[in-house]
Every structure is written in C-alpha cells, then in structure tokens.
N, C-alpha and C positions, 0 to 999 in steps of 0.2 A: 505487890498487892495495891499500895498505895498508886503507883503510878498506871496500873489498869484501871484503878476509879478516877482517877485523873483526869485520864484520855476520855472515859466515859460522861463524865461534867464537864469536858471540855465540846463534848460534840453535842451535847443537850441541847442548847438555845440554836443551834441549828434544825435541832429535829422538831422541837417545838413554833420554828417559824416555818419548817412546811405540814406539819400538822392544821395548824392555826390556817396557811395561805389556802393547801390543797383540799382541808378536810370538808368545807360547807358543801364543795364540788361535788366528792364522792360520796357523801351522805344520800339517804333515799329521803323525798321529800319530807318534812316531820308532819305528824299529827295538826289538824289547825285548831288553833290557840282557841282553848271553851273555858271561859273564867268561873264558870259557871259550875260544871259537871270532872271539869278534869286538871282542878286549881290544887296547886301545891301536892300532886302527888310524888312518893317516895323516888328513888333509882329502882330500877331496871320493873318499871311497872311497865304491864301489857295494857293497851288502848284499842279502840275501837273505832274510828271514825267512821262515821256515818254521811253520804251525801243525798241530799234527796231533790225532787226535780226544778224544785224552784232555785237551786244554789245555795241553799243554807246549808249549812256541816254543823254537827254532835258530834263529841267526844268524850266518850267515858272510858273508864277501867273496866277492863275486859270481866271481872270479879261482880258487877253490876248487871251487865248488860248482856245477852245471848245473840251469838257470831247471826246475824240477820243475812239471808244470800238478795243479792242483788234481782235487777230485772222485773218489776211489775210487784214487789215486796211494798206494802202498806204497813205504816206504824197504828198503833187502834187508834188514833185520832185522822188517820187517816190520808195521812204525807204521805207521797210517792217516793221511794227510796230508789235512787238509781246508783248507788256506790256501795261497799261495806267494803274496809281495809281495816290491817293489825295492823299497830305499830308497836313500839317497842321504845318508853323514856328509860333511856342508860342514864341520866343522871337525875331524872324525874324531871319533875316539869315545876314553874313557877309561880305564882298569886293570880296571874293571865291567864295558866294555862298553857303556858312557853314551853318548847323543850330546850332544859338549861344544857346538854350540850350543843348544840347548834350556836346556842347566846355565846357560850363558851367560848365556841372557836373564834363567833364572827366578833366578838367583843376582844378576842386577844389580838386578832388581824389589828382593829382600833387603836389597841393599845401598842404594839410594836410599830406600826406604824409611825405614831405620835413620837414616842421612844427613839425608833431609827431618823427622821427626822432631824428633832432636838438634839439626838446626838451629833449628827452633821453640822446644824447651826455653830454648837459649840466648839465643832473641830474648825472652823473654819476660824471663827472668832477666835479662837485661843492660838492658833496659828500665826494666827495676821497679829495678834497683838504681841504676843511671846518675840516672834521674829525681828518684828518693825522695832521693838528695845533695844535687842541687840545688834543691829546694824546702825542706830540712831547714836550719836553724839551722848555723853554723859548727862546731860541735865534732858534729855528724851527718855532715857531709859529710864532717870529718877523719877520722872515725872508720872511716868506709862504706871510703875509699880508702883506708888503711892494711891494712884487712883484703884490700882487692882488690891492694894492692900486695905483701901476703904470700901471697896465690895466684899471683898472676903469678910471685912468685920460684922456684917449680918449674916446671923443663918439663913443658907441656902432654903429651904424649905420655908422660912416663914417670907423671905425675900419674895418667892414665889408665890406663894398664897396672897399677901400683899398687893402683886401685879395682879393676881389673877381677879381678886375680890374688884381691884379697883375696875378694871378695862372686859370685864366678863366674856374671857376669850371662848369662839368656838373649837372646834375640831384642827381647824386647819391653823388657827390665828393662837391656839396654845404651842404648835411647834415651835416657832419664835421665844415666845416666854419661856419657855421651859429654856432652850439653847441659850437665848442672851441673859441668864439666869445662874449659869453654870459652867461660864468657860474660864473664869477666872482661876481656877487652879491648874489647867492645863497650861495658860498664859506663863505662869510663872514654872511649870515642868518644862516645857522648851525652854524658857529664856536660862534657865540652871542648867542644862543640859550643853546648849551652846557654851557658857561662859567655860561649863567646864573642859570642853571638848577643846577651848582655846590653847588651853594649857597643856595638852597631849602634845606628846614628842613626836606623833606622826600628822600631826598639823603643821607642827613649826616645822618639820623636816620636808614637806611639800609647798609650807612658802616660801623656803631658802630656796630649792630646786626651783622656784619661778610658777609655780601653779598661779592662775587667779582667782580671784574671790568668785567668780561664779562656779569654776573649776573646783575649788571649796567645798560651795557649798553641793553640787553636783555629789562628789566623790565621797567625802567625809562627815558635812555634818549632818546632809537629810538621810544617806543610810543609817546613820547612827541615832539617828531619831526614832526610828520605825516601832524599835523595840516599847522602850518607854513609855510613846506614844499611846501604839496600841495595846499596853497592860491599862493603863489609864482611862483608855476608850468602852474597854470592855467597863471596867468599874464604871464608868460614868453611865455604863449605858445600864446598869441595873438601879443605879442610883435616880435615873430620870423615867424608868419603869415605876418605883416607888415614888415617883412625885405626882406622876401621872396620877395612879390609882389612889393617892392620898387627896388631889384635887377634886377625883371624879367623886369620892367618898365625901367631900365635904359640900358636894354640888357646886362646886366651881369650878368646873373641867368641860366637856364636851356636853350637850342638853341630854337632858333622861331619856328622851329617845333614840339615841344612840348608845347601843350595848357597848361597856367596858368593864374588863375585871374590877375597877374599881366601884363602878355603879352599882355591880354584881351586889359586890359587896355590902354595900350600904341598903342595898333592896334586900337582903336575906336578913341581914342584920336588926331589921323593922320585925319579921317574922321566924325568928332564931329558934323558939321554942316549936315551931309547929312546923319549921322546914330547913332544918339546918343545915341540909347540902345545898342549900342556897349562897351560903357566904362561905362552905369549906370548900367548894370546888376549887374556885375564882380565886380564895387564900393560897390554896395549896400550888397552883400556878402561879402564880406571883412569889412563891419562896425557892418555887423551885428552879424558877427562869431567873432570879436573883441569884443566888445561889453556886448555880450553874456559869453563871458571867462571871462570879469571882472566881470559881475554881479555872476559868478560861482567863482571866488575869495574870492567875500564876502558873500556867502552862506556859502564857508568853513569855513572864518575867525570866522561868525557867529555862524554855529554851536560848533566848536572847542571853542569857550567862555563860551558858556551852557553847554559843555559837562566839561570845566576845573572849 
C-alpha cells in the first residue's frame, strides 16, 4: 500500500506541470473580468456574459440575470447586444472578477517556472563549487568550505528575502536569487560524497589497474552522484517553490500583475472572510506540489539503495 502511494506522489509534480503547462490552452475562453457585477463569487458559479455592439461585456451570475438570446436583443436602456454565453467559475472568481482557476494554472506555470530555473542555478553552482574543493589542493577545499559554511550560517529564507527586499527582483532576475541563494548545501553533498567515494575499494582498485582521473571521474564518481544528487534536487526544488510563494506573499517576488500561488495567496488573504477559496486553492497546490517533491525524494533515495 505504502509503495502504490508512493509511486503516486512520486508522479504528482509531473501531473501538475502539465496541468499547469497544458491547462490555459485547453480551457474555453473564461468569462471577462466584471469587478463590478461578478466580484468574488463562490466555485462552481454559473455566469452570464453579455457582449453588446460597441465592445463592452457584463458579467453576472446566471441566479441574477435571464439567458438574453443574441441578434438585434436590446437591454431596456437600450444597448445592442450581439453575444450572450454561460460560463461556468470552477473555482469562482476573484475581487476583479477573475476566474481563479485560469489565475491558478497560469500563476503555477509562474511559479514552477521561477522554481525549475532557481533550481538549475543551484545545481550548477553547487556542482562547480562541491567539485572544484575536491580536485583543489588542501587549503582550496578549506577555504571553498569555510566560505559555504559562512553561507550556511544564515537562514536560507531570510538570506533571500534580504536580497530580494534589497535589489527588488523581477520575474526573471528572482531566478538567480533564489539559485545563488541555496546552492550551498548541495556544494557540500557532493564535496561528502566524492571524499567518501575516495575511500571505496572499487576506486582504489581502478587506480591501481591504471584508470585516470577523468576515466574516474567518468566511470565512478559522477554515476554515483546521480542518486544523491537528485534526492536533493527534488527537495531543493519544493524548498525554492516555498520561497518563491513566500516572496511573492510578502510582495517581494514577481510585480502584482503577474499571477503567482503566492500572490494568490496574499490577494485572498486581504478578503478571507467573504472569499476564502481565494487563498485555499493556491495553498492547497503549493502543499501538495511540496509534498509530492519530497515523497519523489525518497523514491529516489529508495531506489538508488536497491540499485547500490
């Protein structure tokens, strides 16, 4: 049982990045935003959009307003109406008038994005740093880990916020921050990794045989990396999911016009009591794309023990 919910949180945060990629595509166009007539209402509410000949659109709840047929249709004040469509808010709609799932999707695309990025920055950075200690001379590698071990002594989270408050990154210029923000314990997962791999009887039995050091590193140390690595990668990457939407929640993340779970959040959060699937969607994807990363963590940690 255990190991079919497993597999099942293992393959989540894949379903949910083609959810997120593919969903705005296959959606039917949403309702247009009436902050007016059709502000903060419930899930799975029926709408009404109305177009009429100059371009202007209404949108109310179906519960309000009677299904008007199109074609030469006058309202009593006298608008030409040339459109009438039902929609349909699945997750209701927001202070604007939005439909929160749409925000949903295209605000989580924002967010993994930002997420898969930072997480690349970090694998890069903690690669290159991890590696270059241990191929370096002894007062290189004391030196490399001293400086990582004076990153490490700040919290990552507030370290982040720190940069972020200071340098008010956007969209694109938070990937970096977030990455060179959080490579620091990978750096030191590799560099433990090699040392210890030093010490294996089927390293030293391939240097005596005449192997070389790129032959090495080829053969033995980067496949033996893989594992590690990416248990780590996974964790890092639900850890810089929760830093994103902690950013985007303190308004230090991507600008308010740009949807993210985290914005989500902090915009429902304002209006909790009169629209509270405003902030529990956008939570509940964020616990469970979190979540989901760690139990894909220890799929990897697991197989990579059956597999060593």
């Amino acid at each position: 049982m255990s190991l079919r919910w497993g597999s099942i949180a293992a393959w989540t945060p894949g379903v949910i990045v083609a959810v997120c990629v593919l969903g705005p595509w296959l959606l039917p166009d949403p309702p247009a935003a009436d902050p007016v007539h059709a502000a903060l209402l419930p899930p799975l509410s029926r709408v009404t959009e109305v177009t009429f000949a100059d371009g202007r659109t209404r949108t109310e709840p179906v519960a309000e307003t009677a299904t008007l047929p199109a074609d030469d249709t006058t309202t009593p004040s006298g608008d030409r109406i040339v459109r009438v469509r039902e929609a349909r808010l699945w997750l209701g709609s927001d202070r604007f008038g939005r439909d929160v799932l749409r925000d949903l999707l295209v605000g989580g695309r924002v967010s993994l994005v930002i997420a898969a990025g930072a997480v690349l920055v970090a694998l890069l950075a903690g690669l290159t740093v991890g590696l270059a200690a241990t191929s370096g001379t002894g007062w290189i590698d004391g030196a490399m880990m001293r400086i990582v071990d004076a990153l490490l002594a700040f919290p990552v989270l507030f370290l982040v916020i720190l940069v972020a408050a200071l340098i008010q990154p956007g969209p694109w210029a938070l990937v970096p921050v977030l990455g060179l923000t959080s490579w620091m314990g990978l750096a030191r997962l590799v560099r433990g990794q090699v040392l210890a791999l030093r010490g294996r009887g089927f390293i030293q039995a391939a240097r005596v045989s005449g192997a070389t050091s790129h032959q090495l590193w080829r053969w033995h140390y980067l496949p033996n990396l893989v594992g590690p690595v990416g248990q780590d990668v996974a964790l890092r990457a639900g850890e810089l999911v929760l830093a994103e939407a902690t950013l985007s929640y303190l308004g230090l993340g991507v600008p308010a016009t740009i949807p993210t779970w985290g914005s989500m959040v902090r915009e429902g959060h304002r209006v909790m009591l009169d629209g509270w699937w405003l902030a529990t969607f956008p939570g509940i994807a964020i616990a469970v794309l979190v979540i989901s990363l760690a139990a894909t963590a220890d799929r990897i940690a697991a197989r990579w023990r059956r597999a060593g």
